[in-house]
C-alpha positions in Angstrom: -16.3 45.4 -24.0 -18.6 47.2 -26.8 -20.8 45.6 -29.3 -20.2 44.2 -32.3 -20.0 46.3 -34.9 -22.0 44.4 -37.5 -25.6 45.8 -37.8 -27.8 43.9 -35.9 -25.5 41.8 -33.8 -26.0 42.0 -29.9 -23.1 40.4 -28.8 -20.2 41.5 -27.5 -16.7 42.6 -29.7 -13.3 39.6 -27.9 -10.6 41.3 -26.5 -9.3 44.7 -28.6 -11.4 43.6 -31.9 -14.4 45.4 -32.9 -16.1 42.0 -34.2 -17.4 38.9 -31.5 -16.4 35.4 -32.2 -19.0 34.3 -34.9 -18.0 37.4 -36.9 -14.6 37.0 -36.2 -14.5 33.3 -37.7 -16.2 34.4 -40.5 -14.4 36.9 -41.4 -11.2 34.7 -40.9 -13.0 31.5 -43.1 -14.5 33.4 -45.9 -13.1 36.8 -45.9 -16.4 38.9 -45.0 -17.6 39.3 -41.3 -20.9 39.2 -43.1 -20.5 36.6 -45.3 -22.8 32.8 -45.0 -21.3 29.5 -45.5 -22.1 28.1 -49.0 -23.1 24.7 -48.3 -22.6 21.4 -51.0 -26.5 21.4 -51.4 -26.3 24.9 -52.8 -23.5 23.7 -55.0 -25.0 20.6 -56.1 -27.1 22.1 -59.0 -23.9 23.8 -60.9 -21.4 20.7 -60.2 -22.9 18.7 -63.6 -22.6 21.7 -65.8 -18.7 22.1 -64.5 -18.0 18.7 -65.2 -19.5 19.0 -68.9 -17.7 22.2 -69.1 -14.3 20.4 -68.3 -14.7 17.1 -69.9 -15.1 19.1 -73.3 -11.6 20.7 -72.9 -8.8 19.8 -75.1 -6.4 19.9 -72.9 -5.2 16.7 -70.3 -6.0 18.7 -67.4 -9.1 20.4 -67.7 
């Protein structure tokens, strides 16, 4: 087993990857080993301005 091989992490790389778990999922979910979750609350603020954006398009389906 070696370390991770994100800067910073301790822990230890699964089986013949180079990443641990966490990094692993991450990487897997969102496409970057180093990439955080974007949470609803962070997209709350730019939801209303989508909507306007939409609802003013000529076409049926946005």
């Amino acid at each position: 087993m070696r370390p991770c091989r994100i800067a910073g992490c301790t822990k230890q790389s699964e089986g013949y990857s180079s990443l641990c778990g966490a990094h692993k999922r991450r990487q897997r979910r969102h496409g970057s080993p180093t990439q955080t979750t974007i949470s609803a609350m962070k997209l709350n603020p730019h939801r209303a301005g989508i909507k306007k954006w939409l609802d003013g398009r000529p076409e049926e389906n946005g």
